[in-house]
N, C-alpha and C positions, 0 to 999 in steps of 0.2 A: 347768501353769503358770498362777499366776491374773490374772485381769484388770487390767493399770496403769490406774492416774488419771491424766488427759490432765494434762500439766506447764504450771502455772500462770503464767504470763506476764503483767506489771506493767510498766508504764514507771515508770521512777526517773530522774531529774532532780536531778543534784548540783548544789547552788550555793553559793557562800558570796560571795551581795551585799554589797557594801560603797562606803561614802565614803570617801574620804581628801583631803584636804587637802593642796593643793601644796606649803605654808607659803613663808617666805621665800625658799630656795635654790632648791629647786627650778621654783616661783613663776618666778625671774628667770629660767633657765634656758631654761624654755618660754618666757617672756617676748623673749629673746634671739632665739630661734630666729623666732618670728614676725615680728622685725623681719630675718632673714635674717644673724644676726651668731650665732656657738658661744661659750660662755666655758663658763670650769674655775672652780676654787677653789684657792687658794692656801693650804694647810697653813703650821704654823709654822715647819717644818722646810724651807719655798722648795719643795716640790712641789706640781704643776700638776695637780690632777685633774679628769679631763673622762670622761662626766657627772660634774657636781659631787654632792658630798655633804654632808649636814649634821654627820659630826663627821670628825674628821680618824683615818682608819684605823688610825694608829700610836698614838697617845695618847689618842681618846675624848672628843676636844676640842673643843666645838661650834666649829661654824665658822661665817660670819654672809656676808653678801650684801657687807658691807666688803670679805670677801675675794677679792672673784671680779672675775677678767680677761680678758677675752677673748685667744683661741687663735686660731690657722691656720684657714683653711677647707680645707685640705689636708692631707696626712701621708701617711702610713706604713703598709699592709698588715704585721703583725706575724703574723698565723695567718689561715686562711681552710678554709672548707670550700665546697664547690663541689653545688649543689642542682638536680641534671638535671630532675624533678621537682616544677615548683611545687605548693602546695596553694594552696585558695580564698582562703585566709587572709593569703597570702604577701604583701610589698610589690610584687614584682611578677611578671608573668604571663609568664616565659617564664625560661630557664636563669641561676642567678645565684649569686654567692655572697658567704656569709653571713660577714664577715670583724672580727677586731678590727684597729681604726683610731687608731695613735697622730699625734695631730695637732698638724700645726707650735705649737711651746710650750707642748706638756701632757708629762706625764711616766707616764702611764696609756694604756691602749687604749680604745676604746668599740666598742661591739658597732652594726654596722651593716650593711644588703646594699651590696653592690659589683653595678654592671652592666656586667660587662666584655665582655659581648656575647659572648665564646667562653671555655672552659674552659681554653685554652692560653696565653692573656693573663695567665690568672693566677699571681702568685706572692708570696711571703714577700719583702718590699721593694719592693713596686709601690706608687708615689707615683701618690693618687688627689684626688680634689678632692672639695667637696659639688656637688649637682646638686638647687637646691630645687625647690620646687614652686609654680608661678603663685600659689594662691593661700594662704597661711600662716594657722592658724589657733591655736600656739604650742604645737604635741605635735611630737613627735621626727619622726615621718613629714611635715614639712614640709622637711626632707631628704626627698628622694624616693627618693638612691639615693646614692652615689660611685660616680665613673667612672676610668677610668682620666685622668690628667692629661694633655694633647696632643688627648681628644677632643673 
């Protein structure tokens, strides 16, 4: 049998860097949140979407900062999965789950972690609250977490 070439080994480094630009809606949105306040966007059709977006999903319809209202700081678990498991990466460091949250006067969910402290708190229609964070700096993780509502 003849002799193998030792297998050549490279570090590769994927990246695709980039800027983007908050622009107007989303802008406010973060905007919103550092002042400790959520708001949606009002479609023409009277639906409340939270996070807002810049066209209207049904029709392709830009939608402008005129349209946006502030929502509940509370809602609705509508789906949840449950992460025994953190990673480094995670919002936070100990058992939690990752749930969509429709919130008082939105008519969408938004994807959020829930700290319900135990896996057996949780379920599909647990009314939770936001839980910010001392110090706001206008990105999503100035929610810290939702909790269950009553703690």
């Amino acid at each position: 049998m003849p002799e193998q070439s030792p297998a050549l080994v490279a570090d590769n480094i994927l990246e695709y860097p980039y800027t983007r630009t908050l622009g107007p809606v989303i802008g406010r949105f973060m905007t919103s949140l550092r002042g400790g306040r959520i708001e949606g966007i009002r479609t023409p059709s009277g639906r409340i979407i939270v996070p807002p977006t810049e066209y209207d999903p049904e029709t392709g319809d830009e939608l402008t900062p005129d349209d946006m209202v502030e929502v509940g700081q509370a809602g609705e678990v509508t789906t949840w999965a449950w992460v025994n498991h953190p990673r480094e990466n995670h919002p936070i460091d100990h058992p939690f789950a990752w749930a969509l949250i429709r919130l008082d006067g939105a008519d969408t969910a938004m994807l959020h972690a829930v700290d319900a402290g135990d896996e057996a708190r949780m379920h599909t229609g647990l009314r939770v609250k936001a839980k910010w964070r001392d110090e706001r700096v206008g990105e999503i993780q100035d929610i810290a977490a939702f909790v269950p509502e009553g703690d």
